[in-house]
N, C-alpha and C positions, 0 to 999 in steps of 0.2 A: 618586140625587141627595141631598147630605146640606147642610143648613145650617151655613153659616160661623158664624152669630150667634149672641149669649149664651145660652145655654138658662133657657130660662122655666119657671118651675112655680107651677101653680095650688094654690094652700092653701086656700082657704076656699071656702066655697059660695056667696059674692058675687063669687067669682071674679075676688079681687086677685090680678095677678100682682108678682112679686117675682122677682130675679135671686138666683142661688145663688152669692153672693161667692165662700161659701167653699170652694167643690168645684169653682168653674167652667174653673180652670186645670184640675187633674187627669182631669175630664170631657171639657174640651177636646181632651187629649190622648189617653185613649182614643177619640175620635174620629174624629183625625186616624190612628190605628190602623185604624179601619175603612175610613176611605179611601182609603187606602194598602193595601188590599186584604190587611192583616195580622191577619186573624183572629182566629187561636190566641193572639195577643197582647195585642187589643183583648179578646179574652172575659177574660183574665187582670186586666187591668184596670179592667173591669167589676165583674167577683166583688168584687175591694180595695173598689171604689166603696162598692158593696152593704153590706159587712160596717162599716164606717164609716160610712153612714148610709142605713140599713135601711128607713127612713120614704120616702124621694125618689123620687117615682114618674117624673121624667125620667127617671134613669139607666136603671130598667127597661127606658122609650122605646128608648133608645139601645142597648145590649143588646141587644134584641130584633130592634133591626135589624140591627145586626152579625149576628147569627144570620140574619138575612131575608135577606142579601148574601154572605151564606157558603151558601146553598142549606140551611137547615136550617131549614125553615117549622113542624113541629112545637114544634121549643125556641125558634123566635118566638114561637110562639103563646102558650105557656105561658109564658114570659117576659112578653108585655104584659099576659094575664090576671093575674101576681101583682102588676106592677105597680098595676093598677085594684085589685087586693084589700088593698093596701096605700097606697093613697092613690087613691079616686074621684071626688076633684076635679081628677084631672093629668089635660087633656084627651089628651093625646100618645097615651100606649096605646089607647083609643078607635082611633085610629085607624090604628095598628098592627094591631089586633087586626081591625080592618077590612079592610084590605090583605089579611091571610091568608083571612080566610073568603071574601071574593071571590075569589081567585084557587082554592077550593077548590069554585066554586059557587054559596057560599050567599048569593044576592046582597042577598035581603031584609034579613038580621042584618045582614051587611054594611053595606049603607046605613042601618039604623038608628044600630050605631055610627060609623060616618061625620055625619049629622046629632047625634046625641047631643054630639059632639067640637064642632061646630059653633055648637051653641047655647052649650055651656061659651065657647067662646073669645070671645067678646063681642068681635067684630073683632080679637084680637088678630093681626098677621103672622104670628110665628112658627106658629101653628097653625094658620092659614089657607093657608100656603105648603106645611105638610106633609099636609093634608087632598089641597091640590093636588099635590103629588109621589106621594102614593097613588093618587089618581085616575090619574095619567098610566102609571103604575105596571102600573096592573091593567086599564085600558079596553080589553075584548074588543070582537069585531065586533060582540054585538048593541048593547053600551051604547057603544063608544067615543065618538060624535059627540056625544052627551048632557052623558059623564063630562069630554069632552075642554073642553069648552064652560065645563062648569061650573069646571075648571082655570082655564082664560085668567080667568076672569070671580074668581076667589079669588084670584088671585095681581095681578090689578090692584089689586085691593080691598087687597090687604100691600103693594103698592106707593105706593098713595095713604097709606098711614100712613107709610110708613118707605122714599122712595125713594132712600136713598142705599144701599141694602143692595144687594148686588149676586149675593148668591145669589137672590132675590125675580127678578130680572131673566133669571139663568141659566136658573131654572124655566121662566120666561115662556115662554122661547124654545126649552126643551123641547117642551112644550105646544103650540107654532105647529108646531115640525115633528112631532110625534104626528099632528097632524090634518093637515096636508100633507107624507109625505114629501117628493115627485117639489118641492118650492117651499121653500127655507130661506128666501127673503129676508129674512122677517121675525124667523126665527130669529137670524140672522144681526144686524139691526138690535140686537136683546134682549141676543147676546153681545156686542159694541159697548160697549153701553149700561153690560154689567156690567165689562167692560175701562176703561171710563171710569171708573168709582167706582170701583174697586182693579185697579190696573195689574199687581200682582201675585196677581191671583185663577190659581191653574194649571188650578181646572174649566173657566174660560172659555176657557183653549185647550185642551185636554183636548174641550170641546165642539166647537168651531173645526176639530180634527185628525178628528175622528170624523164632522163634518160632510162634511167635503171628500173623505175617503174612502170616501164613501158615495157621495159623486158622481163617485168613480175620478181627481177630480185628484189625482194623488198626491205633486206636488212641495208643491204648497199643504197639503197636510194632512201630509206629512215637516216643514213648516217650522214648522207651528203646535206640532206633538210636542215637535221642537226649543227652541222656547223655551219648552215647557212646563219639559222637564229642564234650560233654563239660570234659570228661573225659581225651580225647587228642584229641588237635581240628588237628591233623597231622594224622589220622586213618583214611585213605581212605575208608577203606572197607565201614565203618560205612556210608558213604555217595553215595555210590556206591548201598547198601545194601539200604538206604532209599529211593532214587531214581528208586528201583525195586517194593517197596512197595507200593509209588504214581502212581507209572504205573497202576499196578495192582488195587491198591483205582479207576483207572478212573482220575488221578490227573495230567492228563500228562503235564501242564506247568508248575506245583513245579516240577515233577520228573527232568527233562531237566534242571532246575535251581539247583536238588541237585547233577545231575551227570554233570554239569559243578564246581560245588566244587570240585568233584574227581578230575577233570583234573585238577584243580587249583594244586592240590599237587601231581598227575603222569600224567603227561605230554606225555608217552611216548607211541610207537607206539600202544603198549599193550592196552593200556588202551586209547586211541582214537579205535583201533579197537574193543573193547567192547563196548563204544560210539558208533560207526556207527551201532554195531546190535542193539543195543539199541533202537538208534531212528526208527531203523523198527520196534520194537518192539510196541512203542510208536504211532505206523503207523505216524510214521512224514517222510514219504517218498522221499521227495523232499531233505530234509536236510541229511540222512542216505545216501542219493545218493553222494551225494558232499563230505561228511567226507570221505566214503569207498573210492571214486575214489583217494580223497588225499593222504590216508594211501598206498595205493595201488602204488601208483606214484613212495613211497617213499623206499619199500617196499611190491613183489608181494608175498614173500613166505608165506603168512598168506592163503591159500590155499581155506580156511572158509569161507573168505572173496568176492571171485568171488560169493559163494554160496548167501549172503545177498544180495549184489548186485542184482543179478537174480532176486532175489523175489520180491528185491523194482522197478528195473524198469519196471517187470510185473505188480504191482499194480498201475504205472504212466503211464500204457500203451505204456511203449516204449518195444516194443516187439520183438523189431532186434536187439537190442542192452543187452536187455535180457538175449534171448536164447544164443548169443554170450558166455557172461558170465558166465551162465548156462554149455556150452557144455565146456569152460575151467576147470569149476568147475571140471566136470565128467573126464575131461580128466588127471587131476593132484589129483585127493583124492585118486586114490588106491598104487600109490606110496609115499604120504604122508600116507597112511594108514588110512583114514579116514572113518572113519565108513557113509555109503549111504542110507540116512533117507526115510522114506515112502513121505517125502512132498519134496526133492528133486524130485524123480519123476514125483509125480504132479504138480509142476511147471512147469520141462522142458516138460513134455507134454502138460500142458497147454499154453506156450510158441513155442510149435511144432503148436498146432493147430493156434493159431494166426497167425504163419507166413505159412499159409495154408498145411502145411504137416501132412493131417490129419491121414493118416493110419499111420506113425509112429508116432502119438498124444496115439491113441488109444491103441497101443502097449505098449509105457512110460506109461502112465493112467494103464493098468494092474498091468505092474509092481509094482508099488505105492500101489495099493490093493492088492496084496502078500506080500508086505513087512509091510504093518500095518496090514492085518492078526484079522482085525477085523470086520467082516462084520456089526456090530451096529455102527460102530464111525462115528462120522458125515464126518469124512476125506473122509472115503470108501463110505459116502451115496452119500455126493458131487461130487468124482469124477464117479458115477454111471449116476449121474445127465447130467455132462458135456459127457461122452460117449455116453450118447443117444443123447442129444443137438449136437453134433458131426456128427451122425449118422444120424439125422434127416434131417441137413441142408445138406446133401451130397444125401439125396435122398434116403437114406437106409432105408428104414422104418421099414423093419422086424426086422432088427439088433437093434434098435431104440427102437423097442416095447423090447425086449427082456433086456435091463440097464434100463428101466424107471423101469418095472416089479421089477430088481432086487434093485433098489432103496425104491420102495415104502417095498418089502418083508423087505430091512433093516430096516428101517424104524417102520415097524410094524401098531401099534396103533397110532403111530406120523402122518403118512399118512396123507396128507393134499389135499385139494380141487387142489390147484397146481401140487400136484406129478399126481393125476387122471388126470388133464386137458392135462399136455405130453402124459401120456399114452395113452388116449380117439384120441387125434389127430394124434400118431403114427398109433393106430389100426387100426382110417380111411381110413388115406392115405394109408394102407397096404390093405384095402377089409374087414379088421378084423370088419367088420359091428356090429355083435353082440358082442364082445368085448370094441369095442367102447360105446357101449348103456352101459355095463356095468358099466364102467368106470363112463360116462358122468349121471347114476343114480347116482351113489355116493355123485358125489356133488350136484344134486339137495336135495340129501338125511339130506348133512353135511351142506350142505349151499343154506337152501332152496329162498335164495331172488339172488342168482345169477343168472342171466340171459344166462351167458353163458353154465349153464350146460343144460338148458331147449332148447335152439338154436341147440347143438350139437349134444344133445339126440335125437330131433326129425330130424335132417339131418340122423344122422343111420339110424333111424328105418324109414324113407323116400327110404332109400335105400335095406333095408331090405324088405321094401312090396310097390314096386314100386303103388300100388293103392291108397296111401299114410293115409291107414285106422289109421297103427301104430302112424303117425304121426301126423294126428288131432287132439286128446286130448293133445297132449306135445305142439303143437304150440297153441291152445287155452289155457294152462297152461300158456303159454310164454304172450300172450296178457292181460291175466288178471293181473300177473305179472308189467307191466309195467303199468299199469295204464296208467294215462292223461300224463304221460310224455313220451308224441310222437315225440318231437322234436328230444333228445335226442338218443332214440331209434330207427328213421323213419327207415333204412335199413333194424333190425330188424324183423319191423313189417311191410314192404312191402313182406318179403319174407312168413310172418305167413300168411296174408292174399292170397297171393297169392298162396300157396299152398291148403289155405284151399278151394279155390276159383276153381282149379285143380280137390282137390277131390270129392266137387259136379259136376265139370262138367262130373268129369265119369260117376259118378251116374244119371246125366242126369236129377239134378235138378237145372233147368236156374234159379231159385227165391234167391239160396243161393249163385249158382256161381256169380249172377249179382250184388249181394248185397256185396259181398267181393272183387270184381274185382270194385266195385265203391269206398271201403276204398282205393282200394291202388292208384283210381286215387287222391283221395284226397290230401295226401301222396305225390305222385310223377303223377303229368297232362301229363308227357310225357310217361308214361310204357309204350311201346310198347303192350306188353302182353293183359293188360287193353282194350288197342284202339282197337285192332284186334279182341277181343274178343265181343266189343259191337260191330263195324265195321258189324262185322258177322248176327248180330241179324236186322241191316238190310233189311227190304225187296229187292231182287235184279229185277231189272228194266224188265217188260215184254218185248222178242224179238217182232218188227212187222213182219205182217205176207209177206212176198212176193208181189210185184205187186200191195199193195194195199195204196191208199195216206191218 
């Protein structure tokens, strides 16, 4: 959230403020640099600022956010620190320099300079609004409702001084939906409010377009984009921002046509590198692959970057060239500082397993389920999934049964004929016989025209009562099942027959054995099984007797 309004600076320790006539165009326009999401140009502009007048602890302000908005919280930092060293009556870096250490943490300094900025500003707006834009900025779960509160409550306060300003009002309305996603209305009222005072503000529809598509209307929130860029066709965001909405619609070749307008007017690494995650986004993988590798050519320190990379050429199956990526990833985020996501993880573990390292697959996979920490989310059901699939094809089966289990437990009521079918064939190959049956009633239960669960159900309980008593009503289940379509099923039902065929002959009735051991010659003329069995029922040839012709 950046202010439209003059920039103010405090000079003196009675805390007059005074307007900077004479820089406040060229200020102005590195500003509109930073909100236009043109970084590398806004810092450019900056520097000029700086060297022309060295004393101005706004510009540092402004700087530093540019830095803050460009994802470089370090040369924030140190950008508002020289600002305060170079002039500590400009409340502004106070709380810049606030913003960073919160979001690093450190909450106490944090709010100290946050109140320090506070008491400097002797109700001024402008630093009342950006105290509240920090706030709104940085309010994590423990403090949000506190910090979010004392926003509304700052930004009224800049409104009652100066209600014609209508970034004051866009704030506002920030701030209403910080504290009530799932409710914009009064968001909503706030952008109104600042659309009334300048009919040409493009944040209040920029607000308006990000609003609505967060509530999935998506004609409403195309339309408000829309006059954003007819508002000023040079407002990247507003095409940047539409191009996330198309995505999201399912629209993915306008979005690629609207975020190729972005780049039409920022060009620059920045913004090709949010292009490349984009197009993963987009899953246009093959193309995300080619941008990133370019940006990167040009430019490795984007750190973020390796990370995208990894995930796209894990979903094109290149999987050595992946994990590559991947383990750079890991190896340069904790001195960039970058925070180490629950789907980095599972990637590089899923990218461990592909290139056959599967005990540290399963190790990374863990991890990844500590760090999303939610055992319901489908992140932690899938990688429960892939650790037994892991586990199964390495021959583990106990271990096997044991993630399929904790899959279906996440899972719950979702549990589907599929999650039983792993579980039923870990149990197998584990002995788990009764477990298995359990499993494989399920889905004849949930899906009674499967034939697979009737197949597996009666292999358990085949093995469960080797006289194969359990198992003749589930394979005669199985042959009714399949009806006249024996082509499709002959393997099947050479095996239903031929068991059934099995358990009369223990019983030592030839009438039912011969009669089922006759389907499966039908079936298949070569069973071995079959031949020997009639073979048998041969009379065998009387010996003669000795001596006699």
């Amino acid at each position: 959230m950046k202010s439209s309004g003059i920039s103010i600076s405090l000079l003196s320790a009675g805390a007059l403020f005074i307007s900077i006539a004479a820089h406040s165009q060229t200020l102005q326009d590195a500003i509109k640099l930073t909100n236009n999401e043109e970084f590398e140009q806004a810092d450019k502009a900056f520097k000029s600022l700086q060297i022309a007048q060295p004393a101005v602890g706004n510009i540092y302000f402004y700087k530093g956010e540019n830095f803050y908005n460009w994802g470089k919280t370090d040369s924030a930092q140190n950008t508002y620190q020289k600002g305060i060293n170079v002039n500590a009556a400009e409340p502004l870096n106070y709380i810049g320099l606030g913003k960073v250490l919160m979001g690093n943490g450190d909450s106490k300094n944090a709010m100290d300079n946050f109140s320090k900025a506070k008491v400097m500003a002797k109700g001024n707006p402008v630093v009342l609004s950006k105290i509240a834009e920090a706030y709104i900025t940085v309010a994590g779960k423990d403090q949000a409702s506190d910090l979010l509160k004392q926003a509304v409550d700052l930004l009224k306060q800049a409104i009652s001084s100066d209600a014609k300003n209508a970034t004051y009002h866009i704030d506002l309305g920030d701030a209403y939906l910080a504290q009530n996603p799932t409710d914009g209305s009064k968001s909503i009222d706030e952008y109104n409010q600042a659309q009334m005072i300048d009919a040409k503000n493009v944040n209040t529809m920029l607000r308006l377009g990000r609003l609505w598509k967060n509530a999935r209307d998506y004609k409403s929130s195309y339309d408000y984009f829309l006059k954003a860029t007819k508002l000023d066709s040079t407002f990247a965001p507003a095409y940047r921002e539409q191009a996330e909405m198309l995505k999201d619609a399912g629209r993915f070749d306008e979005a690629i046509a609207a975020y190729k307008k972005y780049l039409q007017l920022n060009n620059s690494l920045t913004a090709r590198s949010r292009y490349g995650s984009f197009l993963y986004l987009a899953k246009k993988y093959d193309d995300a692959i080619t941008e990133l590798q370019n940006v990167l050519s040009q430019d490795s320190s984007n750190i973020i970057l390796y990370r995208v990379l990894g995930y796209s050429q894990y979903e094109k199956k290149d999987y050595l060239n992946g994990l590559k990526n991947m383990k750079k990833f890991f190896d340069k985020a904790p001195g960039a500082k970058i925070k180490i996501l629950g789907s980095d993880y599972s990637y590089l573990g899923k990218l461990l397993s592909k290139n056959n390292q599967d005990s540290l697959a399963v190790i990374t996979l863990n991890q990844a389920v500590t760090i999303f920490n939610n055992e319901t989310s489908t992140d932690v059901q899938d990688i429960y999934q892939l650790i037994g699939q892991i586990y199964y094809q390495d021959q583990n089966y106990p271990n096997a049964v044991i993630y399929f289990k904790k899959r279906i437990h996440a899972k719950g009521t979702s549990a589907d004929a599929n999650d039983y079918y792993f579980l039923g064939l870990a149990q197998y190959n584990s002995k788990m016989y009764q477990g298995a049956d359990s499993s494989f009633t399920k889905i004849t239960i949930s899906n009674p025209d499967l034939l697979l669960g009737y197949q597996w159900k009666a292999r358990s309980n085949g093995l469960i009562d080797s006289t194969q008593a359990l198992s003749k009503p589930i394979w005669e289940q199985y042959i009714q099942k399949v009806g006249a379509d024996t082509i499709k099923n002959k393997a099947g039902l050479i095996e239903a027959y031929s068991t059934l065929a099995y358990f009369y002959y223990l019983k030592k009735d030839k009438e039912n054995t011969a009669s089922n051991y006759k389907k499966v010659l039908a079936l298949d003329p070569a069973n071995e099984n079959a031949k020997a069995y009639f073979e048998s029922l041969k009379p065998k040839p009387v010996p003669k007797t000795p001596g006699k012709k």
